[in-house]
VOGU-3710 file (C-alpha; in Angstrom, 3 decimals, decimal comma):
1> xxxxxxxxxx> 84,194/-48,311/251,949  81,833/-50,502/253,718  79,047/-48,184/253,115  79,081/-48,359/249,824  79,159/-51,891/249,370  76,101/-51,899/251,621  74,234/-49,820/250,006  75,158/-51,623/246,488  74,655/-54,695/248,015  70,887/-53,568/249,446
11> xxxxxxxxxx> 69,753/-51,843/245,815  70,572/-55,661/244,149  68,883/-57,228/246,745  65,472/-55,096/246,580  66,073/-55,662/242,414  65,888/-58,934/243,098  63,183/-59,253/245,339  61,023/-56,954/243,491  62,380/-59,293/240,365  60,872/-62,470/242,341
21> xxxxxxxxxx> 57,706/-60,429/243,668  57,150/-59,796/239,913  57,901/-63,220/238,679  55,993/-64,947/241,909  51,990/-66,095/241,536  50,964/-64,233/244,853  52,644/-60,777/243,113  50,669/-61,711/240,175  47,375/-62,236/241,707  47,413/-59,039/243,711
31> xxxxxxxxxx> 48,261/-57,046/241,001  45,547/-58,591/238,646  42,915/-57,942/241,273  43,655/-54,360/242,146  43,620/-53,963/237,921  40,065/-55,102/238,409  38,964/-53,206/241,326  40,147/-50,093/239,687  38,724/-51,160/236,305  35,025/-51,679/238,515
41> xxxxxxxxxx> 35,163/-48,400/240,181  35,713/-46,533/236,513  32,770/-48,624/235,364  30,440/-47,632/238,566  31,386/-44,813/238,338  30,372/-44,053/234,891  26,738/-46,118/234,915  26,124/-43,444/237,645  26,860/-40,671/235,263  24,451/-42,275/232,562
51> xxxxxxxxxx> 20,700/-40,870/232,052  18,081/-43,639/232,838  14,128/-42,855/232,290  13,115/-41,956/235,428  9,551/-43,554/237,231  7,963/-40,861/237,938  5,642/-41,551/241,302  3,676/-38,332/241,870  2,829/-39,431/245,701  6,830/-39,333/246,403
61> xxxxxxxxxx> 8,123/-36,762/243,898  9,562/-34,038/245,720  8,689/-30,716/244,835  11,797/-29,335/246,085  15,771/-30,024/245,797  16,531/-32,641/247,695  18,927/-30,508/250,407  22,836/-32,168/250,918  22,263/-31,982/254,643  22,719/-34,809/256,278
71> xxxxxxxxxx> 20,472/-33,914/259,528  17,132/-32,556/257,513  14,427/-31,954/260,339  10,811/-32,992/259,272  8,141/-31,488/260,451  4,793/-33,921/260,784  1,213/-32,868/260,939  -1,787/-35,006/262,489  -4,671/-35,283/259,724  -7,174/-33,262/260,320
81> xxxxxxxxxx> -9,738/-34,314/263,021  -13,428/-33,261/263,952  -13,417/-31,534/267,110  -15,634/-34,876/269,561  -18,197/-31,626/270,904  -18,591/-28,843/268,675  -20,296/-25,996/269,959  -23,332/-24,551/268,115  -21,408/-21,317/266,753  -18,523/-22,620/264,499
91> xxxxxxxxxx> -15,464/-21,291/265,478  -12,215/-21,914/263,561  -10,296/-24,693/265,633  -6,458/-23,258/266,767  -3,978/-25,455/264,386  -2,189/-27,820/266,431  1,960/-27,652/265,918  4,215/-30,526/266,362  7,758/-30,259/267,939  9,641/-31,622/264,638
101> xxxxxxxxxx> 11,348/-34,730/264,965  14,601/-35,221/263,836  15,012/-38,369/261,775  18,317/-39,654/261,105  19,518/-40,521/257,581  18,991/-44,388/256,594  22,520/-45,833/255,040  20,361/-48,341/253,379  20,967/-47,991/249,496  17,440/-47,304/247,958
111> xxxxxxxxxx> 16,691/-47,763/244,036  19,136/-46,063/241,662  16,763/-42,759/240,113  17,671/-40,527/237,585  19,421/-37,364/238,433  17,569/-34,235/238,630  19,164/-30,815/237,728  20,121/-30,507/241,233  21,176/-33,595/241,343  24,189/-34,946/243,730
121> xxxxxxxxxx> 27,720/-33,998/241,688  29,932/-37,475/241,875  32,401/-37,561/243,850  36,032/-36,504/242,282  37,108/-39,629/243,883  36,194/-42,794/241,682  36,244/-44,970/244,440  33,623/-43,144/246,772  29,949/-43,699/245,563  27,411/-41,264/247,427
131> xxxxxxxxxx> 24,115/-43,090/247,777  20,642/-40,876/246,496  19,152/-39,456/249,651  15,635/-41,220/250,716  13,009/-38,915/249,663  11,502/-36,494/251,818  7,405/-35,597/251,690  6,867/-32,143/252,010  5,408/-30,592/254,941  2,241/-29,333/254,186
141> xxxxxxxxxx> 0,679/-25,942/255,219  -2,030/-26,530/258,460  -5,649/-26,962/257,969  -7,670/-25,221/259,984  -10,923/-27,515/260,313  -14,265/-26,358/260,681  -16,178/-28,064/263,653  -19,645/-29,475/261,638  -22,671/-28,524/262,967  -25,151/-31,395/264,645
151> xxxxxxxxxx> -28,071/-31,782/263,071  -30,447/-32,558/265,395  -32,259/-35,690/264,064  -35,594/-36,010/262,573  -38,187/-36,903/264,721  -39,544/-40,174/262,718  -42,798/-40,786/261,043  -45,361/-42,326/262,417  -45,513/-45,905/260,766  -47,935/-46,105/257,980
161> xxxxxxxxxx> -51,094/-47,611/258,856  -51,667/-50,881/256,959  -54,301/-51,181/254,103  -56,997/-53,555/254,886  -56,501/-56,605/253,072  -58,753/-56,155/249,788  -61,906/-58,570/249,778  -61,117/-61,780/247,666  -63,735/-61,261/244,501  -66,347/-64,071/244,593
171> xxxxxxxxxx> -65,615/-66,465/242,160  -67,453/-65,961/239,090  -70,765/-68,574/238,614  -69,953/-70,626/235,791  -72,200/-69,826/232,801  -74,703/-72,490/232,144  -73,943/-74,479/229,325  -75,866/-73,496/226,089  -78,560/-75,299/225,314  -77,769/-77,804/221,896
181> xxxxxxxxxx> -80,206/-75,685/219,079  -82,698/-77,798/218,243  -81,849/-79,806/214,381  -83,289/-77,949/211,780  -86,517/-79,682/210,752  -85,867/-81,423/207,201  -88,227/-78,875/204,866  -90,694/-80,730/202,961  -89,965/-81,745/199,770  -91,871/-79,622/197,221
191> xxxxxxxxxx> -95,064/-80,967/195,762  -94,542/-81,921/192,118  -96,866/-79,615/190,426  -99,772/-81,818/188,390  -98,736/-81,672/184,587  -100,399/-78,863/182,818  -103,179/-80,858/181,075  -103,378/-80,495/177,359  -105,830/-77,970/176,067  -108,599/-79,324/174,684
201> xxxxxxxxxx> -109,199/-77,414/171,564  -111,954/-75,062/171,491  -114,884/-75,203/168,655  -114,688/-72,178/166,780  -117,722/-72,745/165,994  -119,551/-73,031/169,322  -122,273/-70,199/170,150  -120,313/-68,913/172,724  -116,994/-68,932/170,819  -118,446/-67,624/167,321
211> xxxxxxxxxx> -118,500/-63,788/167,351  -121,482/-62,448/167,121  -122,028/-58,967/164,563  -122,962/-56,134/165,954  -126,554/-55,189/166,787  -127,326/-58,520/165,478  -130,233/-60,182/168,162  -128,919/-63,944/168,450  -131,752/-66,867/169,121  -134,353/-66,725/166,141
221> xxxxxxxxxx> -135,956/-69,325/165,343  -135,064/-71,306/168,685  -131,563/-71,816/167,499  -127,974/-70,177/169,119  -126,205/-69,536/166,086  -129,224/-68,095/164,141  -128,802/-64,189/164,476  -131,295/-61,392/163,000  -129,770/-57,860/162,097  -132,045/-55,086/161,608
231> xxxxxxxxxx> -131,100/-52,009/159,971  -129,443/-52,941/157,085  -129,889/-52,291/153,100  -129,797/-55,949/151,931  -128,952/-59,562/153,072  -126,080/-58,871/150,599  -125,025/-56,085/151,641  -124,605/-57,721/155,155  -123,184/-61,123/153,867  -120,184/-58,799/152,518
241> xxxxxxxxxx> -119,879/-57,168/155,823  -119,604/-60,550/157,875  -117,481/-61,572/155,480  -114,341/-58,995/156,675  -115,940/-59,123/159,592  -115,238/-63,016/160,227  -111,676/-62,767/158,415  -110,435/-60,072/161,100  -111,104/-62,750/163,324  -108,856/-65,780/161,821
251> xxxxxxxxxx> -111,909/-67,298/160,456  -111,927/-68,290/156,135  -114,599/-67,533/154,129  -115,449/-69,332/150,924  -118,610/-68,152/148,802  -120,433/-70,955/147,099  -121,183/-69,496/144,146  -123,123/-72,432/142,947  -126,082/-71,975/144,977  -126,592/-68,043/144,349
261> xxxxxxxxxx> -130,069/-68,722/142,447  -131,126/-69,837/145,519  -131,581/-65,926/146,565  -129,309/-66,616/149,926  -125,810/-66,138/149,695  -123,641/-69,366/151,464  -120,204/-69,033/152,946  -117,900/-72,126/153,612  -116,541/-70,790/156,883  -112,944/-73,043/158,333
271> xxxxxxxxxx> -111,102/-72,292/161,244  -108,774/-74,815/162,994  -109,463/-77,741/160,747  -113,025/-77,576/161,685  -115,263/-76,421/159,169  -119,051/-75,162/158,800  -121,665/-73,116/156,858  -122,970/-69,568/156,826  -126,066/-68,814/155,328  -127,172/-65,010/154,626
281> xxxxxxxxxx> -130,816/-65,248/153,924  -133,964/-62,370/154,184  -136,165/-62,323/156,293  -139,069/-60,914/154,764  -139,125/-57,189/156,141  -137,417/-54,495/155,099  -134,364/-53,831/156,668  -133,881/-56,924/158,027  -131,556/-60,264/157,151  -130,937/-63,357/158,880
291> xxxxxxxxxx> -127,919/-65,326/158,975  -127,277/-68,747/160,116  -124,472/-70,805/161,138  -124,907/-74,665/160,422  -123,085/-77,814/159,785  -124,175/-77,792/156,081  -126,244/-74,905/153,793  -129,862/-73,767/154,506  -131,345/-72,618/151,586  -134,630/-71,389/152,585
301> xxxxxxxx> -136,618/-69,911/155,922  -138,735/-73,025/155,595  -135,889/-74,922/155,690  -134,639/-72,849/158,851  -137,890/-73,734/160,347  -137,589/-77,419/159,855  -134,727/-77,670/161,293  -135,377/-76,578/164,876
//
């Protein structure tokens, strides 16, 4: 009987404890901060399973799956090198190998990068978060480098031999200043020329101005306007021939018809305002006449005679 009662007695014991664990602050806190904890692994959990846009660096993108391993072994080759004394032939230089070095895993956690295809699966626990695995570089194949040949260097040129300093041209002699051109000489003034003096008029009546008839003989009876013409028919006759004769000529002729009983035939001869007489007489022999030029009438040969 006692068992029984200890056992009832022990169930409403733990009922109330776990009442007063549920109904104390401490029971509260600890149950509001495992909520959390789980509530922060679901969360981490899922921002791992998200996509993010991957940066893409081309140096330290491997070209490979990263392998699950956790012991990956490296293998590291020394950059290629010139071989310090080549000999003349080139001859391919034996590669040189490494003993690979094992480098242990770093726990350090590294950016977060989006999952490849081969990415890491999560965990099935929600708790455990695997970290990415640092990337690797890939080994690359050997290089087999090819010793350079020497070049033997160019024996140097003989230095150039200076130019001789070109002579300094001798100054140029200045040109002697031009000589001032004498001044023009003033040109002298022009001579007035003398004033035309006024023609005297002429006589048109003077001996050497009076024409003269043809093969008449000028100077009978001592006088320059008396003039004898041989070979004609009659003093008439010739007094009508002087007549156009003397009018060609610019002279006027006016017969005085008052004195024809005389036997000579008179002519009132004007030319230029000035005016004379011309008297048409015989002279005696046949074929011959006389005429006469005077300031007034001759009537006669004794009158002609008189008059000298």
């Amino acid at each position: 009987m006692n068992q029984p009662d200890n056992k009832a007695s022990n169930k409403n014991l733990k009922e109330t404890a776990a009442k007063e664990n549920l109904y104390s602050p401490i029971a509260k806190g600890n149950n509001v901060i495992g909520l959390f904890f789980l509530l922060s692994s679901i969360l981490h959990a899922l921002l791992l399973l998200i996509p993010l846009p991957r940066q893409v660096n081309p140096e330290l993108e491997p070209e490979e799956p990263i392998s699950t391993e956790e012991n990956v072994q490296i293998t590291q080759l020394p950059p290629p090198q010139p071989s310090p004394s080549p000999s003349p032939s080139p001859s391919p230089k034996p590669s040189i190998q490494l003993q690979p070095s094992i480098i242990e895993p770093q726990t350090t956690k590294l950016p977060r990068k989006l999952p490849t295809q081969n990415a890491l699966q999560p965990s099935p626990k929600l708790t455990q978060v695997v970290p990415p695995k640092p990337q690797i570089p890939q080994p690359q194949p050997e290089r087999s480098v090819e010793p350079k040949q020497i070049v033997s260097p160019e024996e140097p040129e003989p230095p150039e031999e200076p130019e001789p300093p070109e002579e300094p041209e001798p100054p140029e002699k200045p040109e002697p200043p031009e000589k001032p051109e004498p001044p023009e000489e003033p040109e002298p003034p022009e001579e007035p020329e003398p004033p035309e003096e006024p023609e005297t008029p002429t006589n048109p009546f003077a001996s050497d101005n009076f024409p003269v008839y043809p093969n008449a003989q000028s100077g009978c009876f001592g006088r320059d306007t008396c003039n004898e013409v041989s070979g004609v028919s009659s003093f008439r006759n010739l007094s009508r021939d002087l007549q156009k004769y003397l009018e060609e000529d610019g002279y006027t002729l006016e017969l005085q018809e008052d004195l024809e009983d005389t036997g000579v035939e008179i002519f009132e001869v004007s030319k230029d305002g000035e005016k004379q007489y011309l008297s048409v007489l015989d002279s005696g022999e046949l074929g011959n006449a006389i005429y006469v030029l005077a300031p007034k009438p001759i009537t006669s040969l004794e009158e002609l005679e008189q008059s000298e």
